[in-house]
N, C-alpha and C positions, 0 to 999 in steps of 0.2 A: 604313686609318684607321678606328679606332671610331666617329667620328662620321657619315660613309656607312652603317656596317654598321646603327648606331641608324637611321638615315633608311630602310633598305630593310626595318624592321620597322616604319615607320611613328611614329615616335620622335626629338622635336626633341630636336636635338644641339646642342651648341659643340664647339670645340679652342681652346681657348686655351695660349698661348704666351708664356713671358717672354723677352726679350731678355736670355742670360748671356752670361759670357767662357765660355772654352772648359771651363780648371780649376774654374768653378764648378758645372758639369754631375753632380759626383757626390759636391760635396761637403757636401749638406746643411743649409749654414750658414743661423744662423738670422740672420747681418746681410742675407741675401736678404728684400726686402720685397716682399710679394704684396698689399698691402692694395688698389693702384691695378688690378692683374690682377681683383682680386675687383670693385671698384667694376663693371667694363668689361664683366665675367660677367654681375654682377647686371641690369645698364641692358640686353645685350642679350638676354638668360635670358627679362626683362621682356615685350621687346619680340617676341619670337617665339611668346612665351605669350598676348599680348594680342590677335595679330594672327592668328586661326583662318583667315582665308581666306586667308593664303597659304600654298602650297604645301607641305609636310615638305621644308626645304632647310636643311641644317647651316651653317652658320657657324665660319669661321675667325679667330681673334681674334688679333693679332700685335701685342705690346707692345716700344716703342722702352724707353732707356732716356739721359735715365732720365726718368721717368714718373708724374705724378702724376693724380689725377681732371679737372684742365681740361686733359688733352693731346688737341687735335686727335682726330679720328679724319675716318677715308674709307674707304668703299666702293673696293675695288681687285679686280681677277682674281688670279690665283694665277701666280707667274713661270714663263716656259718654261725658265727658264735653272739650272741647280744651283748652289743656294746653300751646302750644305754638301758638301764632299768626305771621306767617311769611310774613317778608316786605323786599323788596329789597333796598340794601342797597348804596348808593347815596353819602354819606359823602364826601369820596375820589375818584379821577379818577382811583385809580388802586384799587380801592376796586370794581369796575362795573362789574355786573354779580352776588356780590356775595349776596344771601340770608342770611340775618340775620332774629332774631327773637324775641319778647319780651314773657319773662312769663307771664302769670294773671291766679292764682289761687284764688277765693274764698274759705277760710276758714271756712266761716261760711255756705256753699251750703250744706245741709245735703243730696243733692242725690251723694255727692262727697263721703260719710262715705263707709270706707270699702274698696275703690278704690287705684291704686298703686300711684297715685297723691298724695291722702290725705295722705299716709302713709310715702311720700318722704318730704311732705313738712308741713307734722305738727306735726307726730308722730315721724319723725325723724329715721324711720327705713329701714331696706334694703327691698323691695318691691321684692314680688317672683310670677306672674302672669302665670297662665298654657294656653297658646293661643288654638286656635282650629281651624282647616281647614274648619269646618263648622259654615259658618255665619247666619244661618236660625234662624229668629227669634223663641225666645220658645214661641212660642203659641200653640193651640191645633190646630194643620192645617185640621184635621176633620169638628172642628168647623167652624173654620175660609173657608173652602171649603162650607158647608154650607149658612153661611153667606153671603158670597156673589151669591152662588145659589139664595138665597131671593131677591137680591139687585134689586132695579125698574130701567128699563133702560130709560133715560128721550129722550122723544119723538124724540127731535130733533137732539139729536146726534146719533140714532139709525134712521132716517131718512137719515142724511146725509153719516152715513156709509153702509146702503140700497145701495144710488145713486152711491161709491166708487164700492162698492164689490160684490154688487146682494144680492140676500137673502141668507143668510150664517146662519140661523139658524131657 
């Protein structure tokens, strides 16, 4: 995602995003209005420029639709769950090469509550997600370095990387 790669050169980013149908993905039309995508750019563009002391953290912008400048927004994390499933796309011979893709949101998945999916597609609001260059899971890596200090090494695959490598421990 560009706007990570902009963050790890020290460079505030957006992604923004408009809510399309599937067929509107490549087709240009100019009855697609971006004017409220722009309003939501500009107001957070703003805000990340005014505010020096915090951190280089991109922002993900997710427009419902449909959508004008009073629509809600909220701060959400990003879903665990895949929102789109991409398939290539076969119909036409001059359509070959290109990827398409179908939505499947569950509405009713409560690990989805909270996430910038749920909020685009049930709440109906502009979805404001702060990304991070660091993907390390939150666990307690103390613990977890412990943890597997404990771990039993099962005989035979500790045998067979003996025969690989010699004794390495």
């Amino acid at each position: 995602m560009r706007p990570l790669e902009a963050a790890a050169h020290g460079v505030l980013s957006l992604a923004v995003s408009l809510e399309l149908e599937n067929g509107e993905w490549y087709s240009y039309s100019r009855k697609i209005n971006f004017s409220t995508a722009a309003y939501f750019t500009y107001r957070f563009a703003r805000i990340l420029l005014e505010t020096p002391c915090q951190p280089i953290q991109p922002l993900n912008l997710k427009h419902p639709r449909p959508r004008h400048p009073r629509t809600p927004w909220k701060v959400t994390r990003v879903s665990r769950n895949r929102y789109f499933i991409p398939f290539p796309n076969r119909i036409r011979s001059e359509d070959a090469g290109k990827v398409d893709s179908k939505v499947f949101f569950d509405p009713d998945d409560p690990s989805d509550v909270g996430s910038d999916v749920h909020a685009l597609k049930v709440e109906k609001v502009v979805s404001v997600s702060p990304l991070s260059l660091d993907m390390t899971s939150r666990v307690d890596l103390q613990q977890l370095q412990a943890s597997f200090g404990k771990a039993q090494i099962v005989h035979g695959f500790h045998k067979f990387f003996y025969n690989i490598w010699g004794n390495f421990g």
